[in-house]
N, C-alpha and C positions, 0 to 999 in steps of 0.2 A: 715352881719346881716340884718333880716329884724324890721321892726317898729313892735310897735303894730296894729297898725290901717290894715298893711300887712295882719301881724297874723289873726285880725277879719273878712276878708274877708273868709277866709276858713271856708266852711262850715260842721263841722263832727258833725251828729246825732246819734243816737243809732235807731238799726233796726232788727226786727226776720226774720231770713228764715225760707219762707216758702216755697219755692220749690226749688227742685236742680235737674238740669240733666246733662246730659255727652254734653260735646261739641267736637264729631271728630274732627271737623275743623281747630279746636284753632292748632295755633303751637307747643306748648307746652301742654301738659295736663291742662286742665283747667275743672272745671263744671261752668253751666249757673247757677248763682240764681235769686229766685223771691224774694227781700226785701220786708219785708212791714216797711214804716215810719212814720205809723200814718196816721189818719185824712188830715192831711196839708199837707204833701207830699203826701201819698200814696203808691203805690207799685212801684220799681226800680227795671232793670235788673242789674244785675253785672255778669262779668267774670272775675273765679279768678283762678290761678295756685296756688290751694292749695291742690291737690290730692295727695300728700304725707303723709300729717299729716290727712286729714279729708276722711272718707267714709261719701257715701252720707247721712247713715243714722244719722249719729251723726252731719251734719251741719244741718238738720230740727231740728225746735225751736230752735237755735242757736241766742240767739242776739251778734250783732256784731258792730262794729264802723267802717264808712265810711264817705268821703267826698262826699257830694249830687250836689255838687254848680259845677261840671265841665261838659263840653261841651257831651253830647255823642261821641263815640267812638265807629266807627265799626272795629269789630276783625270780620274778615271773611263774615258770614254771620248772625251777629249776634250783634246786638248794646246794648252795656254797659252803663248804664246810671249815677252808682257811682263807688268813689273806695272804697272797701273794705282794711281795713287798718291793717296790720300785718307786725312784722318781721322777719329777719332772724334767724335762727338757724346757728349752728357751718357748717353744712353740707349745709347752701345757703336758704335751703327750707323752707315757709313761716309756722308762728302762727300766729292765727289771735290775734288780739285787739277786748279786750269785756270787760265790766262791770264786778265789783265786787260780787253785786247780779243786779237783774233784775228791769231795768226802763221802763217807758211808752217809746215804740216806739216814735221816732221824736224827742224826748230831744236833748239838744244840750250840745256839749261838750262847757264848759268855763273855 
């Protein structure tokens, strides 16, 4: 188990995509997105392997929930700045995690 105080260190905001493209490179299927998280943060790359359930044009204005607070990550040639947070399906392949209706970009999950 972790504490709470653990817990508080994660940091997940809510955020819209605004941009999505194809990333050949990734190992797996994946698209690049452009987060935006508001003012305070601002805008985040993420790569995500979610090209099962999402075309590209249904993840634009997609607000979503991600972790902002972890290190970058480069996947090929390409650096991820958050994670985008979803799960499984019966079949492995990811849904994301999104709000019920829609918040200000950068809210934080509590």
């Amino acid at each position: 188990m972790i504490s709470w105080e653990e817990f508080e260190k994660v940091d997940i905001r809510t955020g819209t995509i605004i941009e999505v493209a194809a990333f050949p490179k990734a190992r797996n299927p994946s698209w690049q997105l452009k987060i935006d998280f508001g003012k305070d943060l601002g805008i985040k790359n993420s790569s995500a392997q979610i090209t099962y359930h999402y075309k590209k044009e249904e993840l634009l204005g997609r607000q979503v929930l991600a972790v902002v607070n972890f290190p970058p990550k480069q996947i090929a040639n390409f650096f991820s700045e958050c994670l985008v947070l979803g799960v499984a399906d019966l079949n492995g392949e990811i849904i994301l995690l999104s709000t019920e209706t829609k918040v200000e970009n950068g809210e934080q999950v509590r």
